[in-house]
C-alpha positions in Angstrom: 47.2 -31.6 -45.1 47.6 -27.9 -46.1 50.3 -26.6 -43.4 48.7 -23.0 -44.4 44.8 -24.1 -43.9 46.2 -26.3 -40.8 47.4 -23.1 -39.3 44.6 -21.3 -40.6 42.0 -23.7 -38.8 43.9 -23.6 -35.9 43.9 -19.6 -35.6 40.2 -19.8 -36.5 39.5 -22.4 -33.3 41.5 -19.7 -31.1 39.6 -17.1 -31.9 36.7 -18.5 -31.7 37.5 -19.8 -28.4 38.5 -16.4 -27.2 35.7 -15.1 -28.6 33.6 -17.4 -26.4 35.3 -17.0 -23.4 35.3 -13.4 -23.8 31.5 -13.4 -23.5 31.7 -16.2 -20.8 33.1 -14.1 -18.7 31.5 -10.7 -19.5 28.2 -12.6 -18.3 30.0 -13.6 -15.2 31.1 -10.1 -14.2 27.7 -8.3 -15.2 26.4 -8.0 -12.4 22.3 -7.7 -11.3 20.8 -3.7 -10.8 19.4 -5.0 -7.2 18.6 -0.8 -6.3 15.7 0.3 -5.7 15.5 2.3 -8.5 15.7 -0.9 -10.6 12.8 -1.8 -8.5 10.4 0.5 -9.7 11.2 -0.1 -13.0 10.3 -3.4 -12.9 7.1 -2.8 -11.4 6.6 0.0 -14.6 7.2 3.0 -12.2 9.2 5.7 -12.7 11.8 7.4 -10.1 9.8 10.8 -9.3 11.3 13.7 -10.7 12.3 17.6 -9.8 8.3 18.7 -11.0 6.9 16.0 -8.5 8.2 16.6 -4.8 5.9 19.6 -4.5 2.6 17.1 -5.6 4.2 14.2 -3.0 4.7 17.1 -0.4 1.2 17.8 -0.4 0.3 14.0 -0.5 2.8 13.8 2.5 0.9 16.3 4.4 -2.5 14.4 4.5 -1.0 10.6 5.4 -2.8 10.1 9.1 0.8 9.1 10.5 2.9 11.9 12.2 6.4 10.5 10.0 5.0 8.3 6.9 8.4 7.9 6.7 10.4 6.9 10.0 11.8 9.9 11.3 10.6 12.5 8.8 7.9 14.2 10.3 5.7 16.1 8.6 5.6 19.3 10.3 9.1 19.5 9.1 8.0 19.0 5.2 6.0 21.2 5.3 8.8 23.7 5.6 11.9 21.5 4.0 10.2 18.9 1.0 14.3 18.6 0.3 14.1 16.1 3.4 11.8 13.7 1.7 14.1 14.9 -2.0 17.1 13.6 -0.1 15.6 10.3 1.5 15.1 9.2 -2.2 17.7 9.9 -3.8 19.9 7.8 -1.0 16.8 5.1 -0.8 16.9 4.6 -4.3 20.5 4.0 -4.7 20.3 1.2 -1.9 19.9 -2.6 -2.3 15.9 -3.9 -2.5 14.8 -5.1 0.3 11.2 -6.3 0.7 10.8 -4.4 4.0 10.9 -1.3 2.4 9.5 -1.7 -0.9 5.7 -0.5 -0.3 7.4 3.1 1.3 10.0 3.7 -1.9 7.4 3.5 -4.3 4.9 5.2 -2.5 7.4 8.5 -1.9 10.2 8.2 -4.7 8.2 7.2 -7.3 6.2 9.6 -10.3 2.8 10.4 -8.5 0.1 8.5 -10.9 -3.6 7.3 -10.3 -5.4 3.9 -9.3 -6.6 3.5 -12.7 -3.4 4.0 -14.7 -1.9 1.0 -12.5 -4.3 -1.5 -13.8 -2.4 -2.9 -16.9 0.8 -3.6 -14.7 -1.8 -6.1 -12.8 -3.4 -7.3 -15.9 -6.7 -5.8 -14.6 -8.7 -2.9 -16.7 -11.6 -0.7 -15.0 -15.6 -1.3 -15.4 -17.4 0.8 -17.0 -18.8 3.8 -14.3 -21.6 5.1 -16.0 -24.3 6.1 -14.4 -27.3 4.4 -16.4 -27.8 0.5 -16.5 -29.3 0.4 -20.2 -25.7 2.1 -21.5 -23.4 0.0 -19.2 -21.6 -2.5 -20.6 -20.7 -4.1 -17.3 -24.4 -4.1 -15.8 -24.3 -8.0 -15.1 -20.9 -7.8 -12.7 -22.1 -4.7 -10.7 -25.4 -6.8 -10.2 -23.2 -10.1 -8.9 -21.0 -6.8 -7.0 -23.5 -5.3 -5.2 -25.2 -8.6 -4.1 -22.2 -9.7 -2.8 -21.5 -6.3 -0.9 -23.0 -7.5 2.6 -20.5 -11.1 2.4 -17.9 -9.5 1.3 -17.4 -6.5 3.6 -17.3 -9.5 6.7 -13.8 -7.9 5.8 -14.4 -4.5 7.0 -11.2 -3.2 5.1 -13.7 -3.7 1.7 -16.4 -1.5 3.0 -16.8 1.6 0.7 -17.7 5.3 1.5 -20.6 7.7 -0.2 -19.3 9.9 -2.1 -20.7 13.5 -1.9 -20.3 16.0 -4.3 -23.0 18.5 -3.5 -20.3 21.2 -3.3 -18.9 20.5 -6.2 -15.9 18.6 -5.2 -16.2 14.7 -4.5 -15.2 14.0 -1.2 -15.9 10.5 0.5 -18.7 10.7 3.4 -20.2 7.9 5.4 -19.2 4.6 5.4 -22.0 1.8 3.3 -22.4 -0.7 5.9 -24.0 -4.1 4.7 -25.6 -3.4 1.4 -25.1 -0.9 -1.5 -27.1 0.7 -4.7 -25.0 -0.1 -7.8 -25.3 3.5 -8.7 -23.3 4.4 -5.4 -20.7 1.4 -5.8 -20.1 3.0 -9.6 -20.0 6.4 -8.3 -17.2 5.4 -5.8 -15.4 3.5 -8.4 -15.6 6.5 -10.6 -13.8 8.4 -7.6 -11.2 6.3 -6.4 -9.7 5.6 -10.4 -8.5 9.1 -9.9 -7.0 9.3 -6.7 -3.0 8.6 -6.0 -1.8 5.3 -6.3 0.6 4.9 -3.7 1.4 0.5 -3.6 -0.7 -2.1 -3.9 -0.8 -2.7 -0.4 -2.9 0.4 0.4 -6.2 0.1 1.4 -7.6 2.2 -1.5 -5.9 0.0 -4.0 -7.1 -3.4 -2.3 -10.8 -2.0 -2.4 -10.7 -0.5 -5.8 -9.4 -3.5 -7.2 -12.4 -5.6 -5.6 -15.1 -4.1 -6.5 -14.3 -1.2 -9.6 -12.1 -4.1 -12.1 -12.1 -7.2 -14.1 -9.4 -8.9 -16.1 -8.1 -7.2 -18.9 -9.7 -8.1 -22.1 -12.4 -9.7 -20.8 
């Protein structure tokens, strides 16, 4: 044989080998994002930025709860929004953890509504007008609002009126066993554009029951 292409080959083999390992152990060493900021990207949020804490201070204020988040009351955002500013930016540098997920995303994350969440659940909105002979989804409010009266057994389903005689929708009463199509649309047609916060909210649970359908479909 060739001594030259013997020599050859066997640089060739080396490099090649170095080559491999090289990218061995660059896979080894790479390690995982695990943050919580990598989090919400892979749920398609985005990390909420300097324009937003003023929007998720006023969100803050109306939460039910004295500290939506543990220890941060909100009489004291009302004054200080930096408290909530700082929470994040520590939170989001932290390791996941399933505990906590539902609260990151629902204070650290880019304020958007119900509706724009739908695609990340594979789910797209029905249609909320208000007259039957121009809505495309007439036959599934029908099956909806027969089913109302079984379905809100689970009283977390039950839905509110939503009054708007001042010009503003606001929910009212809640709609005990049955329901008009027309006031299951109209409260569809309000909750699409309220905050998401996580899929665990209430809001979320009963828009997605009764005000979507799988995409595409």
């Amino acid at each position: 044989m060739n001594s030259l292409l013997f020599k050859g080959s066997v640089v060739a083999v080396s490099a090649s080998g170095i080559t491999a390992a090289g990218v061995y152990f660059s896979g080894v060493l790479k390690t995982e994002d695990k943050s919580f900021k990598a989090y919400l990207t892979k749920i398609g949020r985005t990390a909420a930025a300097p324009e937003d804490w003023n929007k998720i201070k006023e969100l803050y204020s109306k939460e039910t709860s004295d500290s939506p988040i543990p220890n941060i009351p909100k009489s004291s955002v009302s004054s200080d929004v930096n408290l909530i500013t700082r929470w994040c930016e520590d939170k989001l540098k932290q390791e996941h953890s399933k505990s906590e997920e539902d609260l990151v995303e629902t204070w650290c994350a880019k304020p958007v509504n119900v509706e724009s969440r739908l695609s990340y659940f594979n789910l797209s909105s029905l249609d909320v007008s208000e007259t039957a002979s121009s809505n495309k989804d007439d036959s599934t409010w029908t099956s909806k609002v027969s089913n109302y009266g079984k379905d809100t057994a689970d009283a977390s389903l039950k839905v509110k009126e939503i009054n708007d005689s001042s010009g503003q929708k606001v929910e009212g009463s809640e709609i005990s066993s049955t329901i008009e199509a027309s006031k299951l649309r109209k409260w569809c047609g309000w909750a699409k554009d309220q905050t998401y916060q996580n899929k665990g909210t209430d809001l979320f649970k009963k828009y997605k029951h009764w005000c979507t359908k799988p995409k595409n479909s």
